[in-house]
C-alpha positions as CSV (number, residue, x, y, z in Angstrom):
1,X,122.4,67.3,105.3
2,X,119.6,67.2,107.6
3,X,116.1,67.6,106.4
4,X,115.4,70.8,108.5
5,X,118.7,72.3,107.1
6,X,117.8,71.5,103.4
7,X,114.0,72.6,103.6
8,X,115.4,75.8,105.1
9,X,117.8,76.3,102.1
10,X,115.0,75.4,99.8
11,X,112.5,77.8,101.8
12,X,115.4,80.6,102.0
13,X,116.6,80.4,98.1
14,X,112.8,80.7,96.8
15,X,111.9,83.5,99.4
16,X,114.8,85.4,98.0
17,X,113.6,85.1,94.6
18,X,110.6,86.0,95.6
19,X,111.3,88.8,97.6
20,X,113.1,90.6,94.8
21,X,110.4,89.6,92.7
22,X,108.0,91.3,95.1
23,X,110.4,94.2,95.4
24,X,110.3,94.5,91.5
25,X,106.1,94.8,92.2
26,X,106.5,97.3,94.6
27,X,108.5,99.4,92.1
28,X,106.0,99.0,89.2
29,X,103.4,99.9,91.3
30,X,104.8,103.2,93.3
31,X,105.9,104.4,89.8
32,X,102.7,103.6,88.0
33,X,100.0,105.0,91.0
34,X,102.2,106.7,93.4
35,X,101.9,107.2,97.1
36,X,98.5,107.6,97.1
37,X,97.1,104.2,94.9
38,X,99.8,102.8,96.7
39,X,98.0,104.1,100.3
40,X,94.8,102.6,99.2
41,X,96.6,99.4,98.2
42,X,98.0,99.3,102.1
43,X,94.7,100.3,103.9
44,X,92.5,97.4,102.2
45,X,95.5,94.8,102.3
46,X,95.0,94.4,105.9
47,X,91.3,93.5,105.5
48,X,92.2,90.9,103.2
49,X,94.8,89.1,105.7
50,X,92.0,89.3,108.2
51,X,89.6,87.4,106.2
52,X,92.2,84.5,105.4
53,X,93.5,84.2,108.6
54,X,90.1,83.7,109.8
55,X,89.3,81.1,107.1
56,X,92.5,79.2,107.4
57,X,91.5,78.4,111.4
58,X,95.5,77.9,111.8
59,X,95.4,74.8,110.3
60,X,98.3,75.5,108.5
61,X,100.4,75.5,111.3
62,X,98.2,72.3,112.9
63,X,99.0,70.5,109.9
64,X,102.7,71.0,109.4
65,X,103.1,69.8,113.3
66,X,100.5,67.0,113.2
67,X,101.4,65.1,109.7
68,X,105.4,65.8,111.3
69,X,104.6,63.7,113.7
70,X,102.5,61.0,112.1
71,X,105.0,60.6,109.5
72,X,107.4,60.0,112.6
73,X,105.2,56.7,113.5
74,X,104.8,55.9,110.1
75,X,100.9,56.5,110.0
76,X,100.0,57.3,106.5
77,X,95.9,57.2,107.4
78,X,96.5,59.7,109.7
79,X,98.1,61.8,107.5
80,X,95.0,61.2,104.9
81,X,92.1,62.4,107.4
82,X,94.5,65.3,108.6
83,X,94.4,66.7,105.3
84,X,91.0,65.4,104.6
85,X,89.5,67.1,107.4
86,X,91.7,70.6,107.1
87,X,90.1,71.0,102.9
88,X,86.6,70.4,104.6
89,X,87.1,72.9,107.0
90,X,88.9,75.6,104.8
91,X,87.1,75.3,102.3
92,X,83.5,76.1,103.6
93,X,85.0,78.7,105.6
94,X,85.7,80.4,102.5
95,X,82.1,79.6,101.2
96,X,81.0,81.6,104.2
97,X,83.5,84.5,104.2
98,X,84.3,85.5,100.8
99,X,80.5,86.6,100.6
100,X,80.9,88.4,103.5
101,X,83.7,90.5,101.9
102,X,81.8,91.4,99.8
103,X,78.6,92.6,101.2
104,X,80.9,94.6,103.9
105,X,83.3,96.7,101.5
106,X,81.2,99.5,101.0
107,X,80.8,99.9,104.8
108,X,84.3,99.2,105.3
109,X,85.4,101.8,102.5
110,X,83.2,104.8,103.9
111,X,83.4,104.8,107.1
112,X,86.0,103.2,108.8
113,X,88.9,103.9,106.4
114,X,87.2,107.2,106.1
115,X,88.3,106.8,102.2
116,X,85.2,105.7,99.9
117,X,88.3,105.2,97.5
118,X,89.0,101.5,99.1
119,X,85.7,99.9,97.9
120,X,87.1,98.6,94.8
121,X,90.4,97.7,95.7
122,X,88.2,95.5,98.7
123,X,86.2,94.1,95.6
124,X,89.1,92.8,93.2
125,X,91.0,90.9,95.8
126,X,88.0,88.8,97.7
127,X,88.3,85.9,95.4
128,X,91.4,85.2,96.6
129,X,90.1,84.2,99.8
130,X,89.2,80.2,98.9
131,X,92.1,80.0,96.9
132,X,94.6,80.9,99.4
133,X,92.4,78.8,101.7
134,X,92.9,75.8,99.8
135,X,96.5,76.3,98.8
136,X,97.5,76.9,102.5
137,X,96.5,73.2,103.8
138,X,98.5,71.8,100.8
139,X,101.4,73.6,101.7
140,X,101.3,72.9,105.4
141,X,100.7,69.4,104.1
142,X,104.5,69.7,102.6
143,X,106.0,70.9,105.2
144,X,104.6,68.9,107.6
145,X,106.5,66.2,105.5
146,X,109.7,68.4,105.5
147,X,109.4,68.6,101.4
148,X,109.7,72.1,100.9
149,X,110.1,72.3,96.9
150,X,106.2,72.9,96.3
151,X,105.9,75.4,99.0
152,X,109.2,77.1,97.6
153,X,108.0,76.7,93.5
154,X,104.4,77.8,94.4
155,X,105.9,80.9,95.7
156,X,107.7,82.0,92.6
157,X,105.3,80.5,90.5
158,X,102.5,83.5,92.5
159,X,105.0,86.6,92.6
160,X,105.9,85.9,88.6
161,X,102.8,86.1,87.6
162,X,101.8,89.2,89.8
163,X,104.6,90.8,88.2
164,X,103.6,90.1,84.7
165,X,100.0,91.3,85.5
166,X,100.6,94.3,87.9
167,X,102.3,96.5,85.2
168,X,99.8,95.7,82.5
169,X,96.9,96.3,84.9
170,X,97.7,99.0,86.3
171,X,98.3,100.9,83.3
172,X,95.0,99.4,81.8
173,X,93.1,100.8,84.8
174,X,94.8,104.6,85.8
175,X,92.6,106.3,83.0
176,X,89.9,105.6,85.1
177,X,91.0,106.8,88.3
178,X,93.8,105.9,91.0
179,X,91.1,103.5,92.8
180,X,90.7,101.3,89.8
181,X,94.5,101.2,89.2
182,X,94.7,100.0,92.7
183,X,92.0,97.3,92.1
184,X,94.0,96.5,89.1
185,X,97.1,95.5,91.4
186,X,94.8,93.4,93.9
187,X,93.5,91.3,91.4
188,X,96.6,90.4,89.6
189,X,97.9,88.8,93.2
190,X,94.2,87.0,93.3
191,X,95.7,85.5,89.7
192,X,98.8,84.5,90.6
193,X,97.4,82.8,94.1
194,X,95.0,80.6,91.7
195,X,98.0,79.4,89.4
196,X,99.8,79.0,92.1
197,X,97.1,76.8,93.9
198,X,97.3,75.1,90.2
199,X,100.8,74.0,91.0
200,X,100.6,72.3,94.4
201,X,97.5,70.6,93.2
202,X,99.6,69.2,90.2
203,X,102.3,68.6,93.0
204,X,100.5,66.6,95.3
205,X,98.5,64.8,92.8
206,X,102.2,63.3,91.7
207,X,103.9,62.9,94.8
208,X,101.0,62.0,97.2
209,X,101.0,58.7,98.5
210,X,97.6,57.6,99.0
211,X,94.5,58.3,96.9
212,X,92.5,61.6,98.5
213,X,89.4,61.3,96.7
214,X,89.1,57.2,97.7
215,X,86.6,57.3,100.8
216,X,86.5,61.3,101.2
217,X,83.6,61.9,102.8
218,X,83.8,58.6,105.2
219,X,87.0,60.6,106.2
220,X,85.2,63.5,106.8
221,X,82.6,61.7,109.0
222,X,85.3,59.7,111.0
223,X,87.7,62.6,111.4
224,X,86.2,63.6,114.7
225,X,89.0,62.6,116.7
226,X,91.2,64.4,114.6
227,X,89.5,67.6,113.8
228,X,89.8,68.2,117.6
229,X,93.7,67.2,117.2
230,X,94.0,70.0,114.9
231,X,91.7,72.6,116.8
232,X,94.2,72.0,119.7
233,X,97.1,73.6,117.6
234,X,94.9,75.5,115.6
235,X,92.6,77.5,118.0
236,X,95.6,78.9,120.2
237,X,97.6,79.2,116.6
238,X,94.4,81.2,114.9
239,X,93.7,83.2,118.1
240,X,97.6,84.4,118.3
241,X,97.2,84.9,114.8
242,X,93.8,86.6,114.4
243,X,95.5,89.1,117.0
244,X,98.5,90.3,114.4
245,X,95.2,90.6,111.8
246,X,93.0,92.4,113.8
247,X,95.9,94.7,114.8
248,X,96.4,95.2,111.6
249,X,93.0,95.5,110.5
250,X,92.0,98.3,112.4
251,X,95.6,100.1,111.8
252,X,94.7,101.9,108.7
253,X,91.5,102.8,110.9
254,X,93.2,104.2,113.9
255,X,96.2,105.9,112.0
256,X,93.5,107.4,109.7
257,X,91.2,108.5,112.3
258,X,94.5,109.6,114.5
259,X,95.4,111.6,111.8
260,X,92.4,113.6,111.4
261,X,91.9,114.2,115.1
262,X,95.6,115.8,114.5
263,X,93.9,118.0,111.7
264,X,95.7,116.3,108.5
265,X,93.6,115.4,105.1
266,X,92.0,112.1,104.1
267,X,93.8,112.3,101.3
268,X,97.3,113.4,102.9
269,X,96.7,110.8,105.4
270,X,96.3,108.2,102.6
271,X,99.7,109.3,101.2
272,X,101.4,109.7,104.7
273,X,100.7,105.8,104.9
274,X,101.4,104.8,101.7
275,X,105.0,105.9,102.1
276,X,105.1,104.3,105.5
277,X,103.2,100.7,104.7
278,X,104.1,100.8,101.0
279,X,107.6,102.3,100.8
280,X,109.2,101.7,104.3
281,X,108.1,99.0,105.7
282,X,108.9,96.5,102.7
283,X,112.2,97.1,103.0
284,X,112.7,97.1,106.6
285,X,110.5,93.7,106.0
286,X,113.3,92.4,103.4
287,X,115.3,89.8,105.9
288,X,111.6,88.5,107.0
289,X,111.6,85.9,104.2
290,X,114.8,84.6,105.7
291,X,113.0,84.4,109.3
292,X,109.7,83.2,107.6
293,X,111.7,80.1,106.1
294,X,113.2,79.2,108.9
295,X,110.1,79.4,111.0
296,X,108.4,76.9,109.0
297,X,110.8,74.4,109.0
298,X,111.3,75.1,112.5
299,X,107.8,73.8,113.6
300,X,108.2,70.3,112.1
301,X,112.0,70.0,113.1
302,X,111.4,71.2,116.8
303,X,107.5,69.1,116.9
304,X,110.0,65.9,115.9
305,X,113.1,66.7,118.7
306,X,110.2,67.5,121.1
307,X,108.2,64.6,120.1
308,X,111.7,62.9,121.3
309,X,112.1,64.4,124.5
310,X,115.5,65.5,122.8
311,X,115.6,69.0,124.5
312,X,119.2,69.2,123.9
313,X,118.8,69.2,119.5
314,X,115.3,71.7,120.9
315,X,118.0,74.5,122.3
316,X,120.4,73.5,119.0
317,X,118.0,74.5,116.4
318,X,117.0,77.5,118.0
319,X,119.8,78.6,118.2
320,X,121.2,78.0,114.8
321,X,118.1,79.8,113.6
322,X,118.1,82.9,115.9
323,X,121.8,83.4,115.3
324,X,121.6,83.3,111.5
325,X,118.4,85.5,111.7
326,X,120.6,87.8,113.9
327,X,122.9,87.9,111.3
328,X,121.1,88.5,108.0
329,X,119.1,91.0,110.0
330,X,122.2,92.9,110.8
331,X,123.3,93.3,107.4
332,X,119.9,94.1,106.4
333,X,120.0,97.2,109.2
334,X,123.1,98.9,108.6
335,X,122.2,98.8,104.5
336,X,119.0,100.3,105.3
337,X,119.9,103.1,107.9
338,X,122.8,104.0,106.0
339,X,121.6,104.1,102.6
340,X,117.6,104.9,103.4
341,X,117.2,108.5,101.2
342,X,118.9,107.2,98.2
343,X,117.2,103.3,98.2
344,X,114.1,105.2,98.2
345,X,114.9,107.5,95.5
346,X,116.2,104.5,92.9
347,X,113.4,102.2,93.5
348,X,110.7,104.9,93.7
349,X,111.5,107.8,92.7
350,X,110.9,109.5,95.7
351,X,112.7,110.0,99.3
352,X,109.2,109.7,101.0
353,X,109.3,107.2,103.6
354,X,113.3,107.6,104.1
355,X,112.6,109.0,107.6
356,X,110.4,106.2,108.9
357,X,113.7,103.7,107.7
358,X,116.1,105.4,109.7
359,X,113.4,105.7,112.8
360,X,112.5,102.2,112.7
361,X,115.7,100.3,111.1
362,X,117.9,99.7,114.2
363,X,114.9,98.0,116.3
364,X,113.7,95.6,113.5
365,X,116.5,93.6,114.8
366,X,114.3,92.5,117.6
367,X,111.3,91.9,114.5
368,X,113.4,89.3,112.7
369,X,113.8,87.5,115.7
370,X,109.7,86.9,116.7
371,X,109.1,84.6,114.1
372,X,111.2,82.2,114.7
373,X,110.6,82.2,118.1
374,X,107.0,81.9,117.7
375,X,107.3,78.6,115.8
376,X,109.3,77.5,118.4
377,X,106.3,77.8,120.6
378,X,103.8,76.4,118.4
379,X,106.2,73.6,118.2
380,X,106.4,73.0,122.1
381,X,102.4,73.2,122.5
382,X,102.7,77.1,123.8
383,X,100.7,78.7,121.0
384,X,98.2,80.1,123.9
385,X,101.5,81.9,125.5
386,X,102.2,83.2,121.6
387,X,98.3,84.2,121.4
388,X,98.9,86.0,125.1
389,X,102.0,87.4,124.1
390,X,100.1,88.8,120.7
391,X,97.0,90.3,122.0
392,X,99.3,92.5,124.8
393,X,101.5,93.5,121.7
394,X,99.1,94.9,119.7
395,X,97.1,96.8,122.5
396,X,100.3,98.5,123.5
397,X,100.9,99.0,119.5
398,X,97.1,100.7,119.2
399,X,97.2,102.5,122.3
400,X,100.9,104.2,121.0
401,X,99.5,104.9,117.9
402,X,96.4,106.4,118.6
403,X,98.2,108.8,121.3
404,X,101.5,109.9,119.0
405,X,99.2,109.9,115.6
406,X,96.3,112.5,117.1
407,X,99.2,114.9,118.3
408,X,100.3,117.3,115.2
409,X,103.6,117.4,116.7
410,X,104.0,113.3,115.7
411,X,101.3,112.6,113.3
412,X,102.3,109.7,110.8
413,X,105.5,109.3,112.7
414,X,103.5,108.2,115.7
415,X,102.0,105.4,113.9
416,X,105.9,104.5,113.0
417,X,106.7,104.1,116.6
418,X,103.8,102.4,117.6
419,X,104.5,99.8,115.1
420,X,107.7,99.4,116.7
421,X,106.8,99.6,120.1
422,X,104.5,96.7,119.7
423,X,106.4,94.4,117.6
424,X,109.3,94.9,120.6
425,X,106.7,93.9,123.1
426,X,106.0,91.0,121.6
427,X,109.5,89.7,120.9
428,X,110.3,90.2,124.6
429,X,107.5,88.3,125.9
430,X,108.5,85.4,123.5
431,X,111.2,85.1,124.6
432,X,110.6,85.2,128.1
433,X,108.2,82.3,127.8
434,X,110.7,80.0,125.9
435,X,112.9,80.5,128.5
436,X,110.4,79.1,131.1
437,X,109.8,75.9,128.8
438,X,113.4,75.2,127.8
439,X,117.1,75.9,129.0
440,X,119.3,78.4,126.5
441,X,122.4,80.7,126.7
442,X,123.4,83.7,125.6
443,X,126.2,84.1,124.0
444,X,127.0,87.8,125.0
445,X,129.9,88.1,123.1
446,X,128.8,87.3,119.9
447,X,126.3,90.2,119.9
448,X,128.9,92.5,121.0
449,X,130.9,91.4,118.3
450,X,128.4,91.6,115.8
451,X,127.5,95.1,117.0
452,X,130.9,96.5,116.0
453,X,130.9,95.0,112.8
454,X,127.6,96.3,112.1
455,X,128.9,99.8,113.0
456,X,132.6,99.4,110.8
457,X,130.2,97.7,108.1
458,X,128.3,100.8,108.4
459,X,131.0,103.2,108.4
460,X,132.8,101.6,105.2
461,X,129.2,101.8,103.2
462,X,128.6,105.5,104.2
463,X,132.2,106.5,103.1
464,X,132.0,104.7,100.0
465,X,128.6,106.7,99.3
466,X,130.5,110.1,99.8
467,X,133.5,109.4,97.7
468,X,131.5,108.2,94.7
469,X,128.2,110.0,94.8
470,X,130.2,112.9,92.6
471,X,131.1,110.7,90.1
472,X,128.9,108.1,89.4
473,X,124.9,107.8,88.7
474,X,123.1,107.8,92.3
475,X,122.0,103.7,91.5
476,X,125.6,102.9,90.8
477,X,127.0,104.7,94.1
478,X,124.4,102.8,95.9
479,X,125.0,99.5,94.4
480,X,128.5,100.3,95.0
481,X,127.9,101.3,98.6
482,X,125.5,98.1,99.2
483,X,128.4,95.6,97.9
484,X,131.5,97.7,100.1
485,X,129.0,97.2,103.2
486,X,128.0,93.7,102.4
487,X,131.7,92.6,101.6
488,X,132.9,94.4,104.9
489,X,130.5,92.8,106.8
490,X,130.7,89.3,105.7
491,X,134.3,89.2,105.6
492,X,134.2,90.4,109.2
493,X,131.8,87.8,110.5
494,X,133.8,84.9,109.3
495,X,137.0,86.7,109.8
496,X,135.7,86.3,113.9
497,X,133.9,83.4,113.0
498,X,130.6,84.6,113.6
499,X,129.5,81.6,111.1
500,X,131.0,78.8,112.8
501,X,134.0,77.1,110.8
502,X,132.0,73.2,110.4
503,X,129.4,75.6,109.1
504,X,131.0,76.9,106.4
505,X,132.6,73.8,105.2
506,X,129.3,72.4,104.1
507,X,128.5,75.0,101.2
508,X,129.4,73.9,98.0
509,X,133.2,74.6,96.4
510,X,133.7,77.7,98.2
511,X,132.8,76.0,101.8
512,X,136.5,74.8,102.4
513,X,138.6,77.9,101.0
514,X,136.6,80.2,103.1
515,X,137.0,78.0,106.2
516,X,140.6,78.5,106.4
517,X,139.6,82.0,106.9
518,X,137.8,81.7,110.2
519,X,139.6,82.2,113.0
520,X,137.5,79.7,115.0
């Protein structure tokens, strides 16, 4: 097995784990401070990715495609001041911005979120901002060495320790008020960040081949040469980057403000998108950890072929990765749009936010698909395409939401469609500009053929729900309904051999029963 296949498993198997682990946060925190604690959980969130994306510089990225390819030639110095140069730079970033948080939140809080409310929530989670800083070059260090395990381990390592905090926080806090409940749930994700951080330290400290301290700040002084290496990938990475934050920073701003020019309450428009950022949108977001592994070990798998001039394996991996993305998301969507009312009432106890999954569901398809498309231009040196791609994407996203949300005849659900307008901008532009770089077909039909099984999927999980919702608890009949759709659906792809036969072969003791099933 290839490295990019195995760090792909690795990466997919522990963003599972934590993805449910996540889910099981999301849960604990609806039911303990309800739409609204979970609103102003959402609307400070955003100004926490901001400041990390700005401190990281998008060395992350710059790092998993520069040690890629100076592991290729065998250069372990060059490796050394790479990472030498990217903790420098991170980390007095952070010095600078972390303060910065700080001294901001109360202005941020009043009068752009238009919800005082946020201030603490702002407060609890800046800390975070070196430690997710540091942790970030370490893991881009891994993957830039195809060794996915500490990336993967780190990641369950954060979300089980959030979830051992969040409940206990929460409830300590909710006496005092929602706010501090809130601010309870940001800083047990600023916890498990640091023992995560604790973890690749301990990680690299065993496996590392060379001695970091030795020489540190000679590396620092000579790393000239490479700090403008990395700023090559990094700028156009950061600027694509700082785009999606921005976006998302002034989102909760514009659907707030939107929202009031369309006459509805602070405080109902705090709920309105705490069911839409906090209930919908992590379960439409569910197959993203699937796309997220495979975009990381796209970049150093595609850096290497490209490195090669091997455009042939470049179209190959692509392809492998859209087409499985294509078919988790699938799954994902007809779950989701078929089951939205009752999902939301098992997991939260309320049916806010089913609307916006049924709105949004079908076109996540083209969602799934952007991130592995973007490391594919990161990979071929078109991260300045990505950043042009992003910054059109999320004016169009604004612009849609600012003219649906103000009108009382869409309010919240403008901000729903805008979301999905942009993110379908963006995936279109991508993948116009890969197809200007590299040669690729479409395989028409497979997505027709995936399409119908996504509707008799569909159709088997929505009768199943009527026959047994009578009869059984409403979480049995949608477990029940889940596992008749999920069964359906996989027997039908590899029934029509939607996952290739060679494919299938390769997974452990069931690989070679099942490929007698596939009809090609």
């Amino acid at each position: 097995m290839s490295k990019f296949l195995r760090g792909t498993i690795i990466l997919l198997v522990a963003g599972l784990v934590t993805r449910v682990l996540g889910f099981i946060n999301r849960i604990v925190i609806a039911r303990c401070i309800g739409e609204e604690g979970v609103g102003l959980y959402m609307m400070a969130f955003p100004t926490l990715i901001l400041v990390i994306t700005v401190t990281q510089l998008g060395l992350p990225v710059a790092i998993s495609k520069n040690v890629a390819e100076a592991e290729a030639r065998g250069d372990m110095k060059k490796i050394k001041q790479i990472l030498v140069v990217s903790l420098t730079t991170t980390f007095i970033l952070s010095l600078i911005f972390t303060p910065a948080l700080f001294l901001l939140a109360p202005y941020l809080s009043e009068t752009l979120f238009t919800d005082p409310r946020t201030h603490l929530p702002l407060l609890a989670i800046a800390p975070i901002v070196p430690v997710v800083a540091l942790s970030s070059v370490l893991r881009g260090y891994f993957q830039g060495r195809q060794n996915m395990k500490p990336s993967a381990i780190s990641q369950v390592i954060e979300q089980s320790a959030r979830i051992t905090l969040i409940a206990v926080l929460t409830s300590m806090f909710m006496p005092y008020g929602v706010e501090y409940a809130a601010a309870g749930a940001m800083f047990a994700s600023v916890i498990g960040e640091l023992l995560s951080l604790i973890y690749l330290m301990a990680s690299f400290k065993l496996k590392k081949q060379f001695r970091l301290r030795k020489k540190f700040f000679h590396h620092v002084h000579e790393g000239k040469t490479t700090f403008h290496e990395l700023m090559g990938v990094a700028l156009p990475t950061l600027g694509s980057r700082m785009i999606g934050s921005i976006a998302w920073f002034f989102e909760p701003i514009v659907v707030a403000h939107s929202l009031s020019i369309a006459g509805v309450a602070a405080i109902t428009a705090t709920k309105q998108y705490g069911a839409l950022t906090g209930f919908a949108m992590p379960l439409l977001l569910l197959p993203s950890f699937i796309t997220l592994s495979l975009s990381t070990s796209l970049v150093p798998a595609i850096s290497e072929a490209n490195s090669q001039k091997n455009h042939k394996l470049i179209e190959y991996r692509l392809q492998q990765a859209l087409r499985f993305a294509f078919l988790t998301g699938g799954l994902s969507v007809v779950i989701l749009y078929v089951l939205a009312e009752p999902l939301m009432e098992v997991m939260y106890g309320s049916s806010s936010g089913a609307y916006f999954i049924q709105i949004m569901a079908p076109f996540f398809l083209f969602y799934y698909y952007q991130g592995p498309l973007q490391a594919t231009l990161q990979a071929l040196d078109l991260a300045r395409a990505a950043m042009i791609n992003s910054l059109f994407g999320a004016i169009v996203k604004t612009a849609v939401i600012f003219l649906l949300a103000s009108q009382p005849s869409f309010g919240i659900k403008g901000a729903a469609l805008g979301i999905v307008v942009g993110f379908l901008v963006v995936t279109l532009l991508h993948f116009a500009t890969v197809l200007k770089k590299i040669s690729f077909s479409f395989y028409i039909w497979d997505y027709v053929t995936t399409f119908v099984i996504m509707g008799v999927s569909g159709w088997a999980g929505l009768w199943s729900y009527n026959f047994f919702k009578e009869d059984l608890p409403l979480f049995l009949t949608v477990i029940v309904s889940a596992i008749v759709i999920s069964l359906c659906y996989l027997l039908l792809i590899v029934t029509f051999g939607q996952i290739k036969k060679d494919e299938i072969i390769r997974i452990p003791i069931i690989g070679q029963p099942l490929s007698k099933l596939v009809l090609r």
